[in-house]
KELUMKOL-990779 format. One record per residue (C-alpha): x, y, z. Coordinates in pm, whole numbers, padded with zeros to 5 digits, always signed. Last residue first. Example, Ala and Ser with C-alpha at 12.3 -4.5 7.8 and 13.67 -1.06 7.14 Angstrom:
// KELUMKOL-990779
+01367-00106+00714;+01230-00450+00780;
This chain:
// KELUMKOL-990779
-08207+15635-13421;-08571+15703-13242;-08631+15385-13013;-08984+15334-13034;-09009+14975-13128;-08653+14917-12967;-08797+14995-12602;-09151+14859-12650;-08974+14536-12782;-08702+14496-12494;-08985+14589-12232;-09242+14272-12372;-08924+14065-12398;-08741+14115-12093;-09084+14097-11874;-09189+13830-12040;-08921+13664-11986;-08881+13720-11634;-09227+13659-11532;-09174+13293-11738;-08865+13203-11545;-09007+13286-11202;-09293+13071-11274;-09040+12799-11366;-08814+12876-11077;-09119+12846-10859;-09277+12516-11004;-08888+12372-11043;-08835+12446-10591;-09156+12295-10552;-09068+12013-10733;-08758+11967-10495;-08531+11802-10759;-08356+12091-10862;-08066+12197-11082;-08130+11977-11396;-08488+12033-11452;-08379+12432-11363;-08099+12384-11687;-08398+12267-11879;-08639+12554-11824;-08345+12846-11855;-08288+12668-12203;-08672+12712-12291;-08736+13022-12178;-08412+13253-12101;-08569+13561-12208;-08321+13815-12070;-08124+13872-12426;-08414+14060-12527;-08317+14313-12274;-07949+14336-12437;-08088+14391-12766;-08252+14745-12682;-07940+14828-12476;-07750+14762-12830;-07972+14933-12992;-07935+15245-12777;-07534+15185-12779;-07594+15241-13169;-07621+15026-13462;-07591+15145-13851;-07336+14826-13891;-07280+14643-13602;-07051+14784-13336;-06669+14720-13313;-06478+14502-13163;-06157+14451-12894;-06107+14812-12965;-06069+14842-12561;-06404+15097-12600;-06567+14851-12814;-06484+14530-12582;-06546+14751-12270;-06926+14836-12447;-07029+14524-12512;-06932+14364-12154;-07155+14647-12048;-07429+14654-12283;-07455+14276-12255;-07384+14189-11888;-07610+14471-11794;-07899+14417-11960;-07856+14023-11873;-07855+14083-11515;-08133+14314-11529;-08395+14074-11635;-08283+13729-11653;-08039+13816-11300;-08306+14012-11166;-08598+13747-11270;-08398+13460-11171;-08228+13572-10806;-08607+13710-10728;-08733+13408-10795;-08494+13195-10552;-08425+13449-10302;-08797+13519-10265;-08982+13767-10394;-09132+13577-10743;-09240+13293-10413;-09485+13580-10298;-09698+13510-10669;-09655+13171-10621;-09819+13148-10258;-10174+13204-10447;-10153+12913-10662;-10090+12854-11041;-10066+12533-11170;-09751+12557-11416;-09689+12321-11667;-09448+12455-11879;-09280+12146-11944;-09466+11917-12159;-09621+12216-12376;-09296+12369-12377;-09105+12070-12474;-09344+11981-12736;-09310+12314-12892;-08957+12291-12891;-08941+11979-13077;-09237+12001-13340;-09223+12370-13534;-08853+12476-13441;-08723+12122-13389;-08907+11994-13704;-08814+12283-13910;-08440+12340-13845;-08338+11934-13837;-08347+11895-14280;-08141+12224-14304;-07943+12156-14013;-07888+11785-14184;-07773+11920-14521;-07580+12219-14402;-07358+11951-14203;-07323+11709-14524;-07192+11996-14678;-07348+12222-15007;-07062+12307-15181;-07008+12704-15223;-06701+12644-14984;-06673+12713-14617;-06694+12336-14540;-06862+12085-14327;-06827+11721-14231;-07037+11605-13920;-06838+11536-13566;-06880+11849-13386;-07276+11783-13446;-07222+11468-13281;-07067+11592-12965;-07392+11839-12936;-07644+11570-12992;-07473+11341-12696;-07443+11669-12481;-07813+11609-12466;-07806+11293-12230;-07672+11423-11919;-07373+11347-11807;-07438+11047-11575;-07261+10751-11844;-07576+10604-11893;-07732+10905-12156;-07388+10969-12286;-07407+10558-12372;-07721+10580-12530;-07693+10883-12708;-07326+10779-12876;-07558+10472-12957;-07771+10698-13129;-07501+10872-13296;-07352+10550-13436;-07688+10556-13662;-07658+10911-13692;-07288+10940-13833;-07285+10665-14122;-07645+10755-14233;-07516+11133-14330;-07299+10980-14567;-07002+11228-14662;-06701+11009-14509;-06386+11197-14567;-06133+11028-14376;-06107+11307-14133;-06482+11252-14059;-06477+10895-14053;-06179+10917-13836;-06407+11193-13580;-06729+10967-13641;-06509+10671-13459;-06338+10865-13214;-06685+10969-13077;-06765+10604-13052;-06498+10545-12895;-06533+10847-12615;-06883+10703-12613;-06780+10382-12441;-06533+10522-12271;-06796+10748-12055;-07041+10417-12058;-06739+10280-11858;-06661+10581-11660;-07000+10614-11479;-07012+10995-11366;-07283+11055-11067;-07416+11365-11068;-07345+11625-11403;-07514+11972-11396;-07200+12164-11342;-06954+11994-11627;-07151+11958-11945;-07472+12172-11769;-07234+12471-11793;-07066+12415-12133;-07393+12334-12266;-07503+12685-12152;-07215+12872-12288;-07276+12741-12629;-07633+12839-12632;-07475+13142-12503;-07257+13142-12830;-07555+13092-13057;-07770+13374-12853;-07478+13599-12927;-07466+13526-13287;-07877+13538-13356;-07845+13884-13185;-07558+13997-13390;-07784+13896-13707;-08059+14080-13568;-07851+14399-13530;-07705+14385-13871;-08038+14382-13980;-08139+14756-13798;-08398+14763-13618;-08752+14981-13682;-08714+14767-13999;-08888+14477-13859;-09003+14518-13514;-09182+14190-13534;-08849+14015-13624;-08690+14134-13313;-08961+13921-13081;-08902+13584-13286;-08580+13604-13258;-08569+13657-12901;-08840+13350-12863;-08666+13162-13087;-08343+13188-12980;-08348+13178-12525;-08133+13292-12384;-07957+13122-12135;-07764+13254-11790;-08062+13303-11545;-08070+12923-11473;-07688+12859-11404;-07709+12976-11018;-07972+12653-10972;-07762+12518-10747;-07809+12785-10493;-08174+12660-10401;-08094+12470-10116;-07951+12790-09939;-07604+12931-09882;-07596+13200-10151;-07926+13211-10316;-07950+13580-10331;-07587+13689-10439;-07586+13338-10653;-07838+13446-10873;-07639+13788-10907;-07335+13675-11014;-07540+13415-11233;-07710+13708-11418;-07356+13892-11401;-07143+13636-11595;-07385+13488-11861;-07480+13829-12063;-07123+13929-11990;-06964+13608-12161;-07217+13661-12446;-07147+14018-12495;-06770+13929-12517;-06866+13613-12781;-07091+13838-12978;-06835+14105-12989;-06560+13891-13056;-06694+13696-13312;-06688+13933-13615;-06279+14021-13556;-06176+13659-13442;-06305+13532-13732;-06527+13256-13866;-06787+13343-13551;-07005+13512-13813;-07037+13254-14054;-06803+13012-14204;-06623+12748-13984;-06730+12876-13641;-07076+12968-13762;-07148+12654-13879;-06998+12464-13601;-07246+12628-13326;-07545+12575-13594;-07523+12232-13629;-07433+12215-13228;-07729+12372-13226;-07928+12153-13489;-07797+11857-13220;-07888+12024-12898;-08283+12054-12993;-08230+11662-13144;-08102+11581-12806;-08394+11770-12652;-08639+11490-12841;-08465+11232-12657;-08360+11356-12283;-08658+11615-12192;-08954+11464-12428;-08817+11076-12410;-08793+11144-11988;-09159+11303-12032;-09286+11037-12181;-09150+10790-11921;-08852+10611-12007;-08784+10184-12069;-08434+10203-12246;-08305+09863-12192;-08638+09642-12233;-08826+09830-12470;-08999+10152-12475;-09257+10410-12291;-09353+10457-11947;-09662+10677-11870;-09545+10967-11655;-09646+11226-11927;-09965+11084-11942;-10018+11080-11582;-09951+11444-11547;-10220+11507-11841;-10467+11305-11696;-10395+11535-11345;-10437+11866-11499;-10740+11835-11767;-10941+11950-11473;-10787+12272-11536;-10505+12491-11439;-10221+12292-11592;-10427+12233-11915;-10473+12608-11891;-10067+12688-11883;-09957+12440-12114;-10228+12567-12378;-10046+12896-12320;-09664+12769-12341;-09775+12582-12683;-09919+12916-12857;-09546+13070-12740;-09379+12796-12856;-09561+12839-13215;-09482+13217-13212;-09143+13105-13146;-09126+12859-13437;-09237+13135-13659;-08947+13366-13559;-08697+13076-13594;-08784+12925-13894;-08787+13312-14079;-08367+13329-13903;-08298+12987-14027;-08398+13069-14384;-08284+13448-14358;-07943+13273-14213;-07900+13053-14487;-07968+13305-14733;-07698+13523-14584;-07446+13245-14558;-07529+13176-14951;-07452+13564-15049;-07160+13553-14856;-06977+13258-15045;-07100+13469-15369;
């Protein structure tokens, strides 16, 4: 029965997801021709205009990229401790294939970033080709419906759950200036706090978000950046592996629509801004774009299949059910579109904005390139 409810979770995160993708992708176009249009510059100044109150005074775009993208980080932390607890990372047996593949799908695209950036101003941004991104990939496999397997969707959803993972991990401790130690204590308290409320049994959703806006505050003035706020809370909400509905499934429920169908969308359509210009195209051959697309691209092909196919061999893991090493290969190409977390983690690496137009351009070559080849290859993949 307890499986039967973590399946019907998944379907309803897994339909959200797909939709929500086909939504981003809508949002990355209109980006695109506002960005190429006389709509261009009102657009830029709109996102610039400064919003709020006295002690948290942001432009539009700083509520979009540290606000809103909390919210992104919170349903994934949701989702993180969900699977840890009682989906498919519950067990060292079903998550070490997604975690291995994972690791490799991480490993080798920034390897290879940093081969070609190596020594330049650009080699901070070694963490861009590592993230996949979920609703896009999702949203790709689910048009190929049975011509994949299901198993191999849900592996998918696990891997991309545990880069997500990855990711935070890397812009946690790589992508962090200037630490300021007092806001840092400030929301180590508060974190104490919703942990005793937590172990004390505290069920109230209300008790955790209000304190987990100051936690967003302080992580926000502290120099780490401000998403890591959502993910800490997440850790911090009550959940179970019973038939009970938690207080975790609750608010993941309640987040999964308006981040797939609001959130992300906005951040696309705020962030994908690319004017196009004829030096852009020669900039996807330079160290910098051709470190993203090859690492997105390639990279994550091989980090996948490969890191996959030790952990098999070693008896680490075992395939999905009715998989092969073709699906597998399949998946591993949809792993290279990095879009919206790839986006954020070259916000943090770069603050030439030449250096984000060409990583950005690069970024969006590179996933559609992963996701246009990863579907033509699976679509006519003959098991």
């Amino acid at each position: 029965m307890a499986k039967i409810i973590n399946l019907n979770i998944f379907k309803q995160f897994f339909k959200s997801s797909q939709s929500g993708g086909i939504i981003l992708l809508i949002c990355v176009c209109v980006s695109l021709l506002i960005a190429n249009s006389s709509a261009r510059a009102g657009f830029e100044n709109f996102l610039a205009t400064k919003v709020g109150f006295e002690i948290a005074n942001y432009s539009i775009l700083t509520w979009i990229n540290d606000a809103l993208m909390t919210i992104f980080f919170l349903l994934v932390g949701l989702e993180i401790k969900r699977e840890l607890v009682e989906g498919e990372l519950s067990s060292i047996k079903n998550a070490a294939l997604p975690v291995i593949a994972a690791l490799g799908g991480m490993l080798v695209p920034a390897i290879i970033y940093f081969a070609f950036n190596s020594g330049t101003e650009a080699a901070k941004g070694w963490g861009i080709p590592m993230a996949t991104d979920i609703a896009f990939a999702l949203a790709i496999i689910a048009m190929l419906g049975k011509n994949v397997p299901a198993s191999l969707k849900i592996f998918l959803a696990a891997l991309a759950i545990v880069d997500d993972l990855g990711a935070i991990i890397v812009i946690a401790i790589f992508y962090t200036n200037q630490i300021h130690f007092e806001y840092l204590g400030l929301a180590a308290i508060v974190v104490i706090l919703l942990s005793l409320m937590n172990y004390f049994g505290v069920k109230n959703l209300v008790f955790y978000l209000i304190p987990g806006i100051f936690l967003w505050y302080f992580v926000h003035h502290s120099g780490i950046h401000a998403t890591i706020a959502g993910v800490l809370l997440a850790f911090t909400i009550p959940t179970n592996a019973t038939l009970t509905e938690s207080p975790l499934e609750r608010l993941e429920h309640a987040l999964t629509i308006p981040v797939n169908y609001l959130i992300m969308p906005i951040f696309a359509l705020a962030n994908t801004n690319i004017t196009f210009q004829k030096q852009m195209f020669g900039a996807l051959v330079s160290p910098l774009g051709l470190g993203i697309i090859i690492g997105l691209f390639i990279g994550k092909t091989i980090g996948v299949t490969c890191f996959s196919f030790i952990a098999v061999k070693l008896k680490w893991a075992s395939l999905p059910t009715s998989t092969n090493w073709k699906h597998i290969f399949g998946l591993a190409m949809l792993a290279g579109i990095g879009f919206t977390m790839s986006i954020f983690i070259a916000l943090q690496s770069f603050n030439n904005p030449i250096h984000i137009a060409e990583a950005k351009f690069a970024i969006l070559t590179a996933s559609i390139l992963s996701g246009v080849v990863g579907y033509l290859y699976l679509k006519n993949l003959k098991s």
